[in-house]
LOVO-838570 format. One record per residue (C-alpha): residue in three letters; x, y, z. Coordinates in steps of 0.05 Angstrom, whole numbers, padded with zeros to 5 digits, always signed. Layout:
% LOVO-838570
ALAXYZ
...
***
This chain:
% LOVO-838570
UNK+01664+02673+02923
UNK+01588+02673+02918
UNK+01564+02755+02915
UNK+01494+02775+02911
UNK+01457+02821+02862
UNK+01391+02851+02882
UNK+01343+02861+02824
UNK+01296+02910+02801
UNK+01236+02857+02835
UNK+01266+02858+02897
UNK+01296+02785+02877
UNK+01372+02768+02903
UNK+01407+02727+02859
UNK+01471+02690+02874
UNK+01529+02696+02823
UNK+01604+02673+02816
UNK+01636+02725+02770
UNK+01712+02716+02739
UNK+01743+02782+02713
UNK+01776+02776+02639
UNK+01776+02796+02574
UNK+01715+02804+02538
UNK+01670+02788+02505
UNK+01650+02762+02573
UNK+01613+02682+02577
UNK+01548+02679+02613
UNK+01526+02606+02630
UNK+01458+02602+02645
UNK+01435+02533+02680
UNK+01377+02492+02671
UNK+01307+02478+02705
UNK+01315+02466+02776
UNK+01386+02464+02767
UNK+01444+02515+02799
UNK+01501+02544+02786
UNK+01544+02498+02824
UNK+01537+02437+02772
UNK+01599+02399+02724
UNK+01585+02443+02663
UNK+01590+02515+02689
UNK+01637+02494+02744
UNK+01692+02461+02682
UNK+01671+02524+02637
UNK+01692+02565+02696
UNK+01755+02542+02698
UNK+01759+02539+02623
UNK+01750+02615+02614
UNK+01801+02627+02675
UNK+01852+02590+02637
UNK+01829+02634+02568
UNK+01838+02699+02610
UNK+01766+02713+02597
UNK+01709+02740+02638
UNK+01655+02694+02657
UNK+01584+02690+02698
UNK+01551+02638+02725
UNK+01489+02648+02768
UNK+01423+02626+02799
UNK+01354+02646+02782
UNK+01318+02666+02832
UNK+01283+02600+02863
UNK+01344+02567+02846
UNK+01409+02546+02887
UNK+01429+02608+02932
UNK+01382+02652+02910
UNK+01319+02678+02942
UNK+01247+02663+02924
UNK+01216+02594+02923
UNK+01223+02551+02855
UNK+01140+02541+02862
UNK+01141+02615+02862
UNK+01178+02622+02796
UNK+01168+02623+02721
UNK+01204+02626+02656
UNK+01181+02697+02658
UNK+01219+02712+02723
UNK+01286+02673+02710
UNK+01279+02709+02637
UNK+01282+02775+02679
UNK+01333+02751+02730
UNK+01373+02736+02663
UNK+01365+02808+02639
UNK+01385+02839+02699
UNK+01451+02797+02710
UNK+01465+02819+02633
UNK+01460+02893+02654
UNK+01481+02905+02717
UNK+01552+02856+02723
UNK+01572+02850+02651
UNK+01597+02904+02603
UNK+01589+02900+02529
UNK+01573+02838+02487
UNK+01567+02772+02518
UNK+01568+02698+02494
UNK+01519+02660+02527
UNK+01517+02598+02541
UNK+01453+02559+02560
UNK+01435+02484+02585
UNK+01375+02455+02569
UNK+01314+02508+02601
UNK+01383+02557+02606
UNK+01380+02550+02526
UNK+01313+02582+02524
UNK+01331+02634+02567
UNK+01392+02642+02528
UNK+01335+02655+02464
UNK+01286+02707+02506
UNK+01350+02742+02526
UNK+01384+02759+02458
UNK+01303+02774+02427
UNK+01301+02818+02493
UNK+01381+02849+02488
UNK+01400+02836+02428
UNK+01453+02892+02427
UNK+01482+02861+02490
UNK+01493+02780+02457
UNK+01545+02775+02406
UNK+01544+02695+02408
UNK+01509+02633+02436
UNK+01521+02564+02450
UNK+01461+02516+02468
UNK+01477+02454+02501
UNK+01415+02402+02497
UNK+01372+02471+02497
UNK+01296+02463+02516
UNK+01259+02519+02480
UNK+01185+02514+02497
UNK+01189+02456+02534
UNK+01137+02476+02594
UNK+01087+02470+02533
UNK+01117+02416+02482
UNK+01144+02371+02540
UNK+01094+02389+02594
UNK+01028+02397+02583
UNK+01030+02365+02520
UNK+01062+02308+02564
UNK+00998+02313+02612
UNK+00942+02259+02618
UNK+00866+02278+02618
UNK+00871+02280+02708
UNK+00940+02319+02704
UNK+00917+02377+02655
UNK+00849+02368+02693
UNK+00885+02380+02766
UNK+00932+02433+02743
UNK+00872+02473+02726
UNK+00833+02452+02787
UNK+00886+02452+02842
UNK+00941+02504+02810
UNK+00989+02451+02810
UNK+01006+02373+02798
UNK+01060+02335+02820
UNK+01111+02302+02776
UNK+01159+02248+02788
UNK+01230+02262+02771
UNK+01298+02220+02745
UNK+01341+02255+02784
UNK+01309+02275+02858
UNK+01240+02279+02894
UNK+01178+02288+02853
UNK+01172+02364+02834
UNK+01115+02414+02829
UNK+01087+02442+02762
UNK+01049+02501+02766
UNK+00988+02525+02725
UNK+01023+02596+02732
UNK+01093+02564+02701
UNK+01051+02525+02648
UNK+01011+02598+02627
UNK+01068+02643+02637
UNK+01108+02592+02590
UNK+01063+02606+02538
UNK+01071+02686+02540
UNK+01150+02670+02529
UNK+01150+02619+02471
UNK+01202+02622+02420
UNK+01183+02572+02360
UNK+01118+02603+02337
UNK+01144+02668+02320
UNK+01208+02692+02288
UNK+01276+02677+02317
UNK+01329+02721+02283
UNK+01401+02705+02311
UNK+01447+02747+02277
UNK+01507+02724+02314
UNK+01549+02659+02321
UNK+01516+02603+02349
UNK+01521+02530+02361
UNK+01474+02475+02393
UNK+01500+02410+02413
UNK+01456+02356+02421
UNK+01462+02287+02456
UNK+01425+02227+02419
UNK+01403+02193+02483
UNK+01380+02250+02513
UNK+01311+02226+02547
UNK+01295+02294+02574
UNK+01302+02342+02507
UNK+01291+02293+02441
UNK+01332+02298+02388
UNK+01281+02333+02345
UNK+01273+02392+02382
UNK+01345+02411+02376
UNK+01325+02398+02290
UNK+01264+02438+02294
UNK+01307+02497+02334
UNK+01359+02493+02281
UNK+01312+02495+02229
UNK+01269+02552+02260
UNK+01322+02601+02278
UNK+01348+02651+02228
UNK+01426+02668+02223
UNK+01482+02660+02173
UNK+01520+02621+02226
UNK+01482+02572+02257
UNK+01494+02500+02265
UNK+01478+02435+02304
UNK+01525+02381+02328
UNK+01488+02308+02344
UNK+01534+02263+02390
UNK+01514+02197+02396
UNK+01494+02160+02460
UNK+01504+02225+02509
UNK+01456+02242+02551
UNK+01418+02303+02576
UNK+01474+02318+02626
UNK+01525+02320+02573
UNK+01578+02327+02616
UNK+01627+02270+02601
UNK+01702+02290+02587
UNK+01691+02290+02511
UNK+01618+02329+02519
UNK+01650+02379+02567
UNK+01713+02393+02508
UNK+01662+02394+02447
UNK+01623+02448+02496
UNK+01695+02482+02511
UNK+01705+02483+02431
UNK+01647+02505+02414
UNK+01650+02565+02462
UNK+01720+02579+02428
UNK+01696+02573+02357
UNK+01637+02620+02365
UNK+01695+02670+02401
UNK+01742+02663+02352
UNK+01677+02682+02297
UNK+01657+02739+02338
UNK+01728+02763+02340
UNK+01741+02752+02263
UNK+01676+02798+02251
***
């Protein structure tokens, strides 16, 4: 059942929460995506069958929350992320982010990093409103964002979608691969070679730019960015259980 949580902003984000044993999992979605999609819906029922706790939610401006996604930020769904962590989960969590939720998953442990024990990335899109985006962006795109506030940009998957100048600027106040990025904690990335949306070298340069003693990177050829075939749903289920069963051995 879908309960609400009022934040500190006055924002109401909708969440699905599954009492267990902790550490809890906390599966944060990706860019314009919502709570309700294969991979958080199958680790639902994963963690269910593991007796364990587990979150899934939407940012505000996403799925059943409030606000408008034009409205939002990386900033904002950073915050919404925060206050999810401390107001319906106790302890240590394991999160577990897809693609733009894999850069939240980042801000949130450099942000908490008492409160994340372990972290599992799955096609994860660190600084991709500046990378992707506006590095993407021809001479009349950057030129209208900065005119007009916004541009429109087609998309694989539904209608063309609105980018922001505020998303694009407020992006570049929450970067994670120009400055340090200690992750002292279990973590693994999983990576699809066909991925069109998230390149394979991004996941490389993450890998190579975070710092941890347990950090690694698993390349499956010929998935996509929605990584959610039966064998990339069970490498994402094992990978969850391996960074457990390391946070448990510790």
């Amino acid at each position: 059942m879908t309960d609400y949580l009022t934040t500190s902003q006055g924002r109401k984000i909708a969440y699905v929460k599954t009492q267990g044993t902790g550490p809890g999992i906390v599966f944060l979605g990706g860019f314009r995506s919502d709570m309700q999609g294969t991979k958080a819906v199958f680790l639902e029922d994963w963690a269910k069958q593991q007796g364990r706790a587990f979150l899934r939610f939407d940012y505000s401006g996403h799925g059943e929350s409030s606000e408008a996604f034009e409205d939002g930020a990386i900033g904002d769904w950073a915050e919404d992320a925060r206050e999810v962590l401390t107001h319906l989960t106790e302890g240590p969590q394991v999160l577990v982010g897809s693609s733009m939720g894999g850069w939240i998953s980042l801000l949130t442990a450099r942000a908490m990093p008492e409160r994340v024990c372990g972290l599992v990335g799955i096609a994860a899109a660190p600084d991709f409103t500046e990378d992707s985006m506006w590095a993407g962006f021809d001479e009349a795109q950057r030129a209208a964002l900065l005119r007009d506030g916004r541009v429109e940009l087609p998309s694989d998957y539904d209608a063309p979608y609105t980018i922001t100048r505020r998303l694009i600027e407020d992006g570049r106040n929450n970067l994670v691969l120009r400055d340090p990025l200690p992750l002292p904690f279990p973590v693994r990335f999983v990576q699809g070679t066909k991925d069109e949306a998230v390149a394979t070298s991004v996941a490389l340069r993450l890998l190579e730019h975070a710092e941890g003693d347990d950090i690694r990177l698993t390349l499956v050829k010929g998935a996509d960015h929605r990584f959610s075939t039966p064998d990339c749903l069970s490498l994402i289920a094992h990978s969850v259980a391996k960074v457990l069963s390391r946070v448990s051995a510790t």
